[in-house]
BAFI-686962 format. One record per residue (C-alpha): x, y, z; residue in one letter; residue number from 1. Coordinates in steps of 0.1 Angstrom, whole numbers. Layout:
<rs>
r xx = X yy = Y zz = Z type = A seq = NUM
...
</rs>
This chain:
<rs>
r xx = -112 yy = 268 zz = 127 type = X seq = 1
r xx = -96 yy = 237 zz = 134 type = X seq = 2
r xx = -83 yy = 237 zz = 169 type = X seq = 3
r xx = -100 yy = 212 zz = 192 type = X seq = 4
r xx = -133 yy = 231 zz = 208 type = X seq = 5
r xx = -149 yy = 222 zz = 243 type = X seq = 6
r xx = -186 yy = 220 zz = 244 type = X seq = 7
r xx = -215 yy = 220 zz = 272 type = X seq = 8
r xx = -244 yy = 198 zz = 265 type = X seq = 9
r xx = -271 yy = 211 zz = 293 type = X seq = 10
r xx = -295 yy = 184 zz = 303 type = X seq = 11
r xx = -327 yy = 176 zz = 324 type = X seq = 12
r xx = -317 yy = 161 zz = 356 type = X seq = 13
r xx = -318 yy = 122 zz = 348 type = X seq = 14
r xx = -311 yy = 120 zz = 318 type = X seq = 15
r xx = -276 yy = 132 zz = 319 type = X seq = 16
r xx = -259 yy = 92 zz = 309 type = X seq = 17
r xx = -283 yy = 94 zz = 276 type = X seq = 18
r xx = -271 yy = 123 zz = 262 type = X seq = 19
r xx = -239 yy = 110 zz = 271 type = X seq = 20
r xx = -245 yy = 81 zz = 249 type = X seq = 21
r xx = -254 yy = 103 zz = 224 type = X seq = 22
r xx = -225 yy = 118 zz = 217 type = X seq = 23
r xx = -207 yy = 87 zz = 220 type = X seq = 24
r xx = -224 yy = 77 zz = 196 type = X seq = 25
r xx = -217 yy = 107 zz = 175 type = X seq = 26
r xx = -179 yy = 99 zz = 177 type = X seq = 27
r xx = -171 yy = 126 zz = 199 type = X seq = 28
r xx = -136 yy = 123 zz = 221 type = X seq = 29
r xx = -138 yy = 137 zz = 259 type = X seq = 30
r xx = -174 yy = 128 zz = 268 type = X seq = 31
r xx = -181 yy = 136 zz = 304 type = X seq = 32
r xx = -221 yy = 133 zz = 323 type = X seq = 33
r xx = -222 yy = 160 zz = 349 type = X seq = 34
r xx = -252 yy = 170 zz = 368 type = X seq = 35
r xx = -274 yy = 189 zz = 345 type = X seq = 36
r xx = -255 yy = 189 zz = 319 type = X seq = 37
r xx = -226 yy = 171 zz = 301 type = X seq = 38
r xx = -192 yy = 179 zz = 285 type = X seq = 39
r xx = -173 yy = 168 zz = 252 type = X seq = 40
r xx = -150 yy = 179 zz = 226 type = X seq = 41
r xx = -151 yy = 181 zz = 186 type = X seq = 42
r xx = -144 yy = 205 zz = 159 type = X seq = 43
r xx = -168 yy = 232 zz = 141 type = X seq = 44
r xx = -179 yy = 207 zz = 121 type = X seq = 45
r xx = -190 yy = 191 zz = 149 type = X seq = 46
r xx = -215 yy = 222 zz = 159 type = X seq = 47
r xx = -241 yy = 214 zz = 132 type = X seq = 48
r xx = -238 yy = 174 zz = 138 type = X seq = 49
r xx = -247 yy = 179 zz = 175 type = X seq = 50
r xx = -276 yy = 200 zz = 168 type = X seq = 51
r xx = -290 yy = 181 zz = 137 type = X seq = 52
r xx = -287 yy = 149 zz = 157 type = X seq = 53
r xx = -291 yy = 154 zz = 197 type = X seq = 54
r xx = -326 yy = 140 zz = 212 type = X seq = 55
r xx = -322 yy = 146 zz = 245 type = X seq = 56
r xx = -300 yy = 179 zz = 250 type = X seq = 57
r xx = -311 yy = 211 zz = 258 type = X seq = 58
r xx = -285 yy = 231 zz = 234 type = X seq = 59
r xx = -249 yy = 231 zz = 224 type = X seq = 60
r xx = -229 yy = 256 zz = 240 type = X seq = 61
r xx = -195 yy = 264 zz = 226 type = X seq = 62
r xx = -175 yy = 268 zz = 260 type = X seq = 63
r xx = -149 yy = 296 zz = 254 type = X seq = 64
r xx = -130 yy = 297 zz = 295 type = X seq = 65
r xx = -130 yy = 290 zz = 329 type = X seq = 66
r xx = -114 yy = 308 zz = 354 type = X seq = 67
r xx = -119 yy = 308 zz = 395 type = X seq = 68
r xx = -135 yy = 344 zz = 403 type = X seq = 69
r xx = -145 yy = 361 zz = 437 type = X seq = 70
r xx = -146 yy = 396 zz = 433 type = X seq = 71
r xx = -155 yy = 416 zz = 402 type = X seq = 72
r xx = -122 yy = 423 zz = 393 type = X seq = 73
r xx = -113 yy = 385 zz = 385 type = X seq = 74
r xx = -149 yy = 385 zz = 372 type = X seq = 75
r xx = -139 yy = 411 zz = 347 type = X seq = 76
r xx = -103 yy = 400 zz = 338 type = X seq = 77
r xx = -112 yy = 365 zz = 332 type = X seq = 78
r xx = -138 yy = 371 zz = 306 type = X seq = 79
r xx = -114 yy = 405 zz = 287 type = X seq = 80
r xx = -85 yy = 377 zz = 286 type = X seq = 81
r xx = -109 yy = 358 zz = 262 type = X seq = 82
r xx = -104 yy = 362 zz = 222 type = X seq = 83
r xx = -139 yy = 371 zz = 215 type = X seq = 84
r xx = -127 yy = 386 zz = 182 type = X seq = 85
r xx = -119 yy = 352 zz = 170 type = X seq = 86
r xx = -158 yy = 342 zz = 174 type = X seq = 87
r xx = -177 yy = 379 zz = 173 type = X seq = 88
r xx = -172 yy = 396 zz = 146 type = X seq = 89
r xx = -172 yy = 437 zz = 146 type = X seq = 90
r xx = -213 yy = 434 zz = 142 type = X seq = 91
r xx = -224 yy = 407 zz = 160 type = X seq = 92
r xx = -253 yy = 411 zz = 186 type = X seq = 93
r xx = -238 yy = 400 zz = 223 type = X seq = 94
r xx = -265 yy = 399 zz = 247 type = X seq = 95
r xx = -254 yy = 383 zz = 278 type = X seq = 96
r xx = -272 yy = 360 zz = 301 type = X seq = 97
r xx = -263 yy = 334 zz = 330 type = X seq = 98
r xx = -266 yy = 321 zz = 368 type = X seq = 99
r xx = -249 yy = 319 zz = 398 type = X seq = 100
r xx = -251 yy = 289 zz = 420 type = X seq = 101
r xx = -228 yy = 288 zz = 459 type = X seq = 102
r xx = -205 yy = 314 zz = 447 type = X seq = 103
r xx = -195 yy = 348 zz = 460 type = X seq = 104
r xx = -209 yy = 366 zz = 431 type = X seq = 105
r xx = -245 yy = 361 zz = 437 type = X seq = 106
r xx = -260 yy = 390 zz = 420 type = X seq = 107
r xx = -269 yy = 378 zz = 384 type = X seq = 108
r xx = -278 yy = 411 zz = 369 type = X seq = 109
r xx = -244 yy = 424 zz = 383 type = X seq = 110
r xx = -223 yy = 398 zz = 369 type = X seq = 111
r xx = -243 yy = 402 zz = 333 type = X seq = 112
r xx = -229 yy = 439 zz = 333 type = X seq = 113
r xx = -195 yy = 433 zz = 345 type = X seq = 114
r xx = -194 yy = 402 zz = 315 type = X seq = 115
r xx = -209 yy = 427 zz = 290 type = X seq = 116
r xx = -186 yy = 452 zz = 297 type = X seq = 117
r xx = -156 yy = 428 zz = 293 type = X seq = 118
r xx = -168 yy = 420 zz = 264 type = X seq = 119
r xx = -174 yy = 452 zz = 251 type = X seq = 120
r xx = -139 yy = 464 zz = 262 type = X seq = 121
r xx = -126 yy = 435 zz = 242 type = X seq = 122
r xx = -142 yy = 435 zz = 208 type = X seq = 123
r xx = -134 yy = 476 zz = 214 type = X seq = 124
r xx = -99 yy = 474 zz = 216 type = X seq = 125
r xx = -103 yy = 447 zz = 186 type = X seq = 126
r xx = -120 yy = 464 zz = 160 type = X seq = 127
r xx = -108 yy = 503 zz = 170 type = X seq = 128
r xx = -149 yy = 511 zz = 184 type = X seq = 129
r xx = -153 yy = 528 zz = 214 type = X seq = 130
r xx = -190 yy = 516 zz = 205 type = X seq = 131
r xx = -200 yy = 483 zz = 185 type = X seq = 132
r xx = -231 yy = 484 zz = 162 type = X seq = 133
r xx = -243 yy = 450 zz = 174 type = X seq = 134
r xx = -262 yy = 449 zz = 146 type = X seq = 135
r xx = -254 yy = 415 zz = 130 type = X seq = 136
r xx = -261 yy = 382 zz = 135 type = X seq = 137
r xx = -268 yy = 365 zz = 172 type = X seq = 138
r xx = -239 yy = 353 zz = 195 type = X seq = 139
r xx = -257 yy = 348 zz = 225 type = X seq = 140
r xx = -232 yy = 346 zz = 255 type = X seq = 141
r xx = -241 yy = 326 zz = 287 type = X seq = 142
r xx = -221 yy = 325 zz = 318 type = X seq = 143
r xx = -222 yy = 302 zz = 353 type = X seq = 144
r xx = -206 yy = 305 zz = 382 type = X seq = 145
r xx = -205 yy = 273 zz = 401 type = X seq = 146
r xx = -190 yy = 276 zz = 436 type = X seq = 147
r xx = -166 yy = 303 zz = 423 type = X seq = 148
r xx = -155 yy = 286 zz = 395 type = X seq = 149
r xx = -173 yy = 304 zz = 361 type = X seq = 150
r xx = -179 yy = 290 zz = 323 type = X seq = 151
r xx = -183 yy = 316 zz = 298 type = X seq = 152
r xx = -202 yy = 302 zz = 270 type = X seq = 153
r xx = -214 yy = 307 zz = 235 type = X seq = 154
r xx = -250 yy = 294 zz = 223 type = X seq = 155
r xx = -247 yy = 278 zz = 193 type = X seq = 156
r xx = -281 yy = 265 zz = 193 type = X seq = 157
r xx = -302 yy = 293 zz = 197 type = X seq = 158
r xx = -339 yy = 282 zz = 200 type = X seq = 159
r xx = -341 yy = 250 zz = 227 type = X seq = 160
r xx = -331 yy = 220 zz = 207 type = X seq = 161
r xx = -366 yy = 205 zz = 227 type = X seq = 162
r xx = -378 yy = 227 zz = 198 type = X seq = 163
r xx = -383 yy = 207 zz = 167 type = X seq = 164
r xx = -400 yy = 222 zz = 146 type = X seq = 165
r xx = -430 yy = 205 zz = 144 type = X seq = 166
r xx = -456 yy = 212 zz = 175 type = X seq = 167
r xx = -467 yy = 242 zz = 170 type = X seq = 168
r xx = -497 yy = 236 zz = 194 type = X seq = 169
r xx = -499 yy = 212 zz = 222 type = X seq = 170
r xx = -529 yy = 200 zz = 247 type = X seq = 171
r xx = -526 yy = 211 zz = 278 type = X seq = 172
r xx = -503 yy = 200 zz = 296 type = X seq = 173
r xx = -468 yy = 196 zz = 272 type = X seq = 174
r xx = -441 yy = 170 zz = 271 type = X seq = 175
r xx = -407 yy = 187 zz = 255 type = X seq = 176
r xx = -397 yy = 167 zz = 229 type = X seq = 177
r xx = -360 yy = 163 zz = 247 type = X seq = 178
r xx = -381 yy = 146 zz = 272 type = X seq = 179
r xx = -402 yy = 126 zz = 253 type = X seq = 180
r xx = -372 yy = 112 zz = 230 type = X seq = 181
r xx = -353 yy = 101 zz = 268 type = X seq = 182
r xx = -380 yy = 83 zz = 276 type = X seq = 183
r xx = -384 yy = 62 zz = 244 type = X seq = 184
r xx = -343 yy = 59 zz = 242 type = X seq = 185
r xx = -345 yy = 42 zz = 283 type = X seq = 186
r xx = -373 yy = 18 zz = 276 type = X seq = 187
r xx = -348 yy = 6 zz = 246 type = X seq = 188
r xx = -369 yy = 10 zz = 219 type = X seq = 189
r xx = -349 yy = 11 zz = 187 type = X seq = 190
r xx = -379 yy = 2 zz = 160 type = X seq = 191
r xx = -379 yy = -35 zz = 158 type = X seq = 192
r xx = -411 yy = -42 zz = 183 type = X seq = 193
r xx = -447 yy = -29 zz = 184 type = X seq = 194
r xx = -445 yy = 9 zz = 206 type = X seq = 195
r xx = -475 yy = 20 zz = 219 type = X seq = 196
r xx = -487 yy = 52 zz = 236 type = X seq = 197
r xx = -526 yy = 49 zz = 250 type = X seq = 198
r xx = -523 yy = 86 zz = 268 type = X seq = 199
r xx = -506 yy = 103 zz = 230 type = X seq = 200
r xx = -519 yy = 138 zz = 236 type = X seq = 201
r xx = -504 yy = 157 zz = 208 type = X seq = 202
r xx = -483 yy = 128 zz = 199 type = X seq = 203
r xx = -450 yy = 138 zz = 214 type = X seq = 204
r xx = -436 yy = 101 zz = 228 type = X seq = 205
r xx = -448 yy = 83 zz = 192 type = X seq = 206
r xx = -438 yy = 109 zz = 172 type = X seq = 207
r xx = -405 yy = 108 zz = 190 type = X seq = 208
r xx = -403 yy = 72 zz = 185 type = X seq = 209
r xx = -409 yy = 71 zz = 153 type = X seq = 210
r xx = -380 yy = 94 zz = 145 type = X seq = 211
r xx = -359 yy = 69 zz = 165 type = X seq = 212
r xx = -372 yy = 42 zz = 145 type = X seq = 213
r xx = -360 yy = 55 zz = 115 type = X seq = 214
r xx = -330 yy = 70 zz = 126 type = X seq = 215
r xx = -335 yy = 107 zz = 118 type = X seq = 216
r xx = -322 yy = 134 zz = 128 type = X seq = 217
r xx = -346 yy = 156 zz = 149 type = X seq = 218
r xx = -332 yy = 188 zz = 137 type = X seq = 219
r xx = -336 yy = 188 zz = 101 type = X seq = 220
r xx = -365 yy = 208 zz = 99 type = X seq = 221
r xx = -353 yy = 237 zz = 121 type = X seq = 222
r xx = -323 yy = 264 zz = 119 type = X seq = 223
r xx = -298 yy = 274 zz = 141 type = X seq = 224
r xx = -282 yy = 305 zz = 153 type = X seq = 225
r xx = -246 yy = 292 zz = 145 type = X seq = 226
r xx = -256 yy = 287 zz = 110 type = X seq = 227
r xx = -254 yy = 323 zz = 104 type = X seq = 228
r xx = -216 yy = 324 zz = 120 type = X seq = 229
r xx = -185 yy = 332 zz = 94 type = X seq = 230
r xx = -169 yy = 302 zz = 112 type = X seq = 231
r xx = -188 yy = 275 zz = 108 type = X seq = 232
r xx = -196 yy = 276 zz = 69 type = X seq = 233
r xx = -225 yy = 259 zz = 51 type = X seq = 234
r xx = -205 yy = 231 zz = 36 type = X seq = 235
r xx = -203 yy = 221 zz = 75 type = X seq = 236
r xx = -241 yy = 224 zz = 79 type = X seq = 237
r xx = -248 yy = 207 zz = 42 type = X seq = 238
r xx = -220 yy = 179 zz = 50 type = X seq = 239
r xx = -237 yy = 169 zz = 86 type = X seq = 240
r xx = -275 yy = 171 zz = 68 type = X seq = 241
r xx = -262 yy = 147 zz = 45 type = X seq = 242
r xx = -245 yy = 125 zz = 70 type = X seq = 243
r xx = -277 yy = 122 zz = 88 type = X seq = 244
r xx = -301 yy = 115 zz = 61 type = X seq = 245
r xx = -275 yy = 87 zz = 46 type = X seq = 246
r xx = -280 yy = 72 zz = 79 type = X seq = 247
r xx = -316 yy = 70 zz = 81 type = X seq = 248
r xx = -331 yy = 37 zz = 79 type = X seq = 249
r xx = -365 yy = 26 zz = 60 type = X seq = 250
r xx = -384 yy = 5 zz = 72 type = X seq = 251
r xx = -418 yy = -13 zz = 83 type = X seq = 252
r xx = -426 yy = -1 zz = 120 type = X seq = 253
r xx = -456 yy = -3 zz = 144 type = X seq = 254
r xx = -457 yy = 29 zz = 161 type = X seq = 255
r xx = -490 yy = 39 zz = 178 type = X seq = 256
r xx = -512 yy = 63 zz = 200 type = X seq = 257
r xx = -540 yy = 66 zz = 214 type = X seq = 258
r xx = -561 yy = 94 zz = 230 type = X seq = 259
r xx = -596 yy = 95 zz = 246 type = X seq = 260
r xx = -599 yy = 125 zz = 229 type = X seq = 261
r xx = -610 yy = 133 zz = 198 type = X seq = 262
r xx = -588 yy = 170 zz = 193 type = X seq = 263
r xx = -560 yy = 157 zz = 208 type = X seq = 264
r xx = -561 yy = 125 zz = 179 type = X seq = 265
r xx = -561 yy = 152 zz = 152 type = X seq = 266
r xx = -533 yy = 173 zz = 164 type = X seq = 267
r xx = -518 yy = 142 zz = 168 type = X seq = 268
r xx = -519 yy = 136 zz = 125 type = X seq = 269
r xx = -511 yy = 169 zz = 120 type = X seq = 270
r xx = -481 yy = 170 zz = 143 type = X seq = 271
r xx = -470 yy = 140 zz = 130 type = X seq = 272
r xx = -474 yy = 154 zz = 90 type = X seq = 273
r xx = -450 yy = 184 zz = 103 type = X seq = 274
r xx = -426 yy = 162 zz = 114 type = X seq = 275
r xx = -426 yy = 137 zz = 84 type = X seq = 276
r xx = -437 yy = 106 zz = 101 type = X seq = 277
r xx = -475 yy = 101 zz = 90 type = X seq = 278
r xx = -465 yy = 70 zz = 71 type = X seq = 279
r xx = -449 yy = 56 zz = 98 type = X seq = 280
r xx = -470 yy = 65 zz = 129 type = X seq = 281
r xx = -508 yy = 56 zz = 136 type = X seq = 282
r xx = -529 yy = 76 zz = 157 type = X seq = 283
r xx = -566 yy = 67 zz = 170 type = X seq = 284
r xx = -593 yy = 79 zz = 194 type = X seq = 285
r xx = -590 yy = 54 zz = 220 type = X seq = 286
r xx = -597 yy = 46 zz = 256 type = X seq = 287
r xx = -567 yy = 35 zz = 278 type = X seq = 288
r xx = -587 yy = 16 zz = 301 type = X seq = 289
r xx = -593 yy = -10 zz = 273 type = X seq = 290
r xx = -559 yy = -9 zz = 257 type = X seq = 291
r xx = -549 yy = -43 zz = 245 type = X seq = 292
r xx = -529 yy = -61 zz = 223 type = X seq = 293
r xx = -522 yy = -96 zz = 211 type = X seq = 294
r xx = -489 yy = -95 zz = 198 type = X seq = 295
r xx = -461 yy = -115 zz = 217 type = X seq = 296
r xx = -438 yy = -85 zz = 227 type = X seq = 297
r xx = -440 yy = -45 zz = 225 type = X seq = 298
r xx = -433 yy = -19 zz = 243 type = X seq = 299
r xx = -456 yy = 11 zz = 266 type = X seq = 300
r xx = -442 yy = 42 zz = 270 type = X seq = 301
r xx = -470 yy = 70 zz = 280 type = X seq = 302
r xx = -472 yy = 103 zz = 300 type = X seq = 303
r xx = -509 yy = 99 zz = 317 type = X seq = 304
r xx = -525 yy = 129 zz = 332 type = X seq = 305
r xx = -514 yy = 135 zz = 370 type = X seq = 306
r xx = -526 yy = 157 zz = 396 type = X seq = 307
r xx = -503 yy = 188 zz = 389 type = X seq = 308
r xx = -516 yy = 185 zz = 349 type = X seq = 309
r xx = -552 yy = 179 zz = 343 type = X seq = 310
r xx = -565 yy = 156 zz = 370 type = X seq = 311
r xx = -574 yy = 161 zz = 408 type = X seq = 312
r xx = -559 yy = 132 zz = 428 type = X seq = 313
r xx = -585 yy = 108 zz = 430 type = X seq = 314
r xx = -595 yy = 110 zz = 392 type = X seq = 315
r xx = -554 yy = 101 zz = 387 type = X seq = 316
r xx = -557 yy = 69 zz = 412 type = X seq = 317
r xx = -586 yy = 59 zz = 391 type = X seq = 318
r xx = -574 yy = 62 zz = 363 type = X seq = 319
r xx = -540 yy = 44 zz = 369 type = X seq = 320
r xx = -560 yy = 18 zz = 387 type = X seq = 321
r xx = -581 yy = 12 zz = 351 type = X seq = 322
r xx = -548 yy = 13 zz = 334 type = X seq = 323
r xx = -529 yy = -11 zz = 352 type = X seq = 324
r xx = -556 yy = -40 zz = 350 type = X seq = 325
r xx = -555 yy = -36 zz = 315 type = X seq = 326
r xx = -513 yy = -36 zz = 309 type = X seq = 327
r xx = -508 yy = -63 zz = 335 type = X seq = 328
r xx = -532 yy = -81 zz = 308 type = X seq = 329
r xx = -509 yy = -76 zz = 280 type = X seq = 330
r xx = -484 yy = -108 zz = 271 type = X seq = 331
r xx = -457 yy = -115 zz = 292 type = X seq = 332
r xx = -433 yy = -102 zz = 262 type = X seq = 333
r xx = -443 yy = -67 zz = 269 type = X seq = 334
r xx = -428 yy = -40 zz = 286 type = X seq = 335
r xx = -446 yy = -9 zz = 299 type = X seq = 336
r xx = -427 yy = 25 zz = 312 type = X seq = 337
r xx = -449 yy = 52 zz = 326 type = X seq = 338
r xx = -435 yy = 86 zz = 337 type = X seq = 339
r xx = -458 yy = 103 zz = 366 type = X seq = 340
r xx = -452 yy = 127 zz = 397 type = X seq = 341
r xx = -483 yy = 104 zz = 416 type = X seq = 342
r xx = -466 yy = 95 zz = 448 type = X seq = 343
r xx = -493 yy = 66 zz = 450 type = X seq = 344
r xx = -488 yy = 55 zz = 413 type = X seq = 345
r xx = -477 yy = 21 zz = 426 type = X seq = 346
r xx = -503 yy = 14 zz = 446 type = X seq = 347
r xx = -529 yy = 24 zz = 422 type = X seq = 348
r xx = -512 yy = 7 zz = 390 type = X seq = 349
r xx = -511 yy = -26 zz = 413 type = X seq = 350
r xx = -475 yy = -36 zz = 412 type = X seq = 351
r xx = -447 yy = -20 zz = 423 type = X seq = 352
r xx = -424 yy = -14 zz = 391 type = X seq = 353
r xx = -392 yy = -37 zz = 383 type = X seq = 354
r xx = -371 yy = -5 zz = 380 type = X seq = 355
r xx = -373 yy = 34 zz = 389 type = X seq = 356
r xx = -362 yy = 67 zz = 373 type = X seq = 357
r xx = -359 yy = 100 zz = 383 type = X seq = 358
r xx = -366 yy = 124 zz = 362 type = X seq = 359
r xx = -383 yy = 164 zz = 354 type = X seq = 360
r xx = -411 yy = 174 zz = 335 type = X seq = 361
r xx = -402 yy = 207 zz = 337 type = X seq = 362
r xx = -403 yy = 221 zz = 370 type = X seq = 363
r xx = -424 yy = 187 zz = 380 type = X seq = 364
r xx = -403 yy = 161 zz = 397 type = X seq = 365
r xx = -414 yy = 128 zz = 385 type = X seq = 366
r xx = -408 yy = 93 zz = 388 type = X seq = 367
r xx = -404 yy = 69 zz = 355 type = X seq = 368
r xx = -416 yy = 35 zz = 361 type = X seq = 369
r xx = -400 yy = 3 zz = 343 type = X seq = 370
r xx = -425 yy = -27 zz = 340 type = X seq = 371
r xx = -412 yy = -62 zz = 326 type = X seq = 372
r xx = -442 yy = -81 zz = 320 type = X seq = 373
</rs>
């Protein structure tokens, strides 16, 4: 298939510009940062690079027409005009799934029918069925309507990219992985300076980091649904594998965290052993209230607890209060980012940050605050 495809990147709100770099980055023409999400163009080749190599994006959706539609009719007509036999073939598994946002078609599970029965009309009149096996491989079709205007979409991801492959357990209150690698890519780490993370958990942020540091690709370890498509072959996947290890880089790195807590220490190693970086990451039990280091410059980027995760307000102020003494201590080299949904993280910190994010943990609208030291 070597026609020019158009792809949806979905994103966490605020991070948007960084997966936009991203695939800049990647060499892809037609880059575009929307809210939520951004837009680009490439090949099929292009389908395994983007999910071996994307930190911050939710998926890769292969975006297959648009059309204006406010009645079911046009709902219906837009999706049969479609060539879903060039993507599906006669066994593939279609389920359908989608959202409607300001539009005239507000029912959901109405709009999944009327989709699924374009579809199903489609591939019908393709392969001579009046009913199709869908026993095959997954083509997962997703759908938004947007003030009228719809996408129909083809996951090519399948599991959440956020979805590495190497937490299978977490403490209690997860970071996604997306998440984690935004922050480390907007405090500007790229591997040269000391990283630290004194609230690690189960080692998301450093693991993250350290997979920046040595410029590999976060999906290695994982599959994907498109990998089992007729269309996009294995060469495609083994050719972007080995483009992404050939750009890894080897090197010395300080990369650490640190947890109060024994458990979360350990799952911190083992995490990190899953995800191939125990040689490059350092994990200890450790006290954030008497964090310190000597060297000239470095970098902080930690997720403390916050009153919607573990802590009840008060503990929180407290705690940022013991934090902040101890990183306005650090030397004046240092930068420290700290995401938290605390409206009074200022106050209690003790400085008002040089620079402010927003940005989602989840459903959790949170602030990321940018220290120059």
């Amino acid at each position: 298939m070597d026609q020019t495809l158009q792809f949806v990147i979905p994103a966490l709100m605020g991070v948007e510009s960084t997966v936009a770099w991203e695939l800049k980055r990647l060499g892809l023409p037609g880059v575009r940062a929307e809210n939520g999400r951004v837009l680009c163009q490439g090949g099929a080749g292009d389908i395994p690079r983007m999910n071996l190599n994307l930190r911050c994006g939710a998926r890769v959706l292969l975006s297959l027409g648009q059309f204006p539609a406010r009645s079911f009719e046009e709902l219906f007509q837009g999706v049969l005009s479609i060539p879903w036999e060039d993507y599906i073939p006669r066994e593939g598994r279609f389920p359908v799934k989608g959202y409607s946002i300001s539009s005239t078609l507000h029912s959901v599970p109405a709009c999944q029918s009327i989709v699924k029965k374009a579809l199903c009309t489609r591939l019908g009149r393709a392969y001579g069925l009046e009913t199709l096996p869908e026993t095959g491989s997954l083509y997962q079709v997703q759908f938004s309507i947007l003030k009228d205007q719809v996408t129909v979409m083809l996951d090519t991801s399948g599991d959440s990219l956020y979805k590495r492959g190497y937490r299978a357990q977490n403490m209690g209150a997860p970071l996604r992985e997306t998440l984690a690698a935004a922050l480390v890519l907007l405090s500007r780490y790229r591997g040269k300076d000391p990283f630290c993370d004194p609230f690690c958990g189960s080692g998301t942020i450093p693991i993250e980091a350290a997979l920046i540091a040595k410029n590999r690709a976060p999906g290695l370890n994982r599959t994907f649904a498109a990998q089992k498509w007729g269309w996009v072959p294995s060469k495609l996947w083994m050719a972007a594998a080995d483009e992404a290890m050939d750009h890894e880089f080897h090197g010395d790195y300080d990369i650490w965290g640190g947890d109060i807590d024994p458990a979360a220490v350990e799952l911190s190693r083992h995490n990190a052993e899953l995800a191939g970086v125990e040689d490059t990451v350092r994990f200890e039990t450790a006290d954030a209230a008497r964090f310190h280091r000597d060297s000239s410059r470095g970098r902080v980027v930690t997720n403390p607890p916050y009153g919607e995760r573990l802590l009840e307000k008060k503990e929180a102020e407290e705690l940022y209060r013991a934090f902040g003494r101890v990183a306005r201590g650090l030397p004046p080299g240092w930068e420290v980012d700290v995401l938290s949904s605390h409206t009074e993280f200022e106050r209690a910190f003790g400085r008002p940050a040089d620079k402010k994010r927003k940005l989602y943990n989840g459903m959790i609208k949170c602030d990321f605050f940018m220290y120059g030291l």
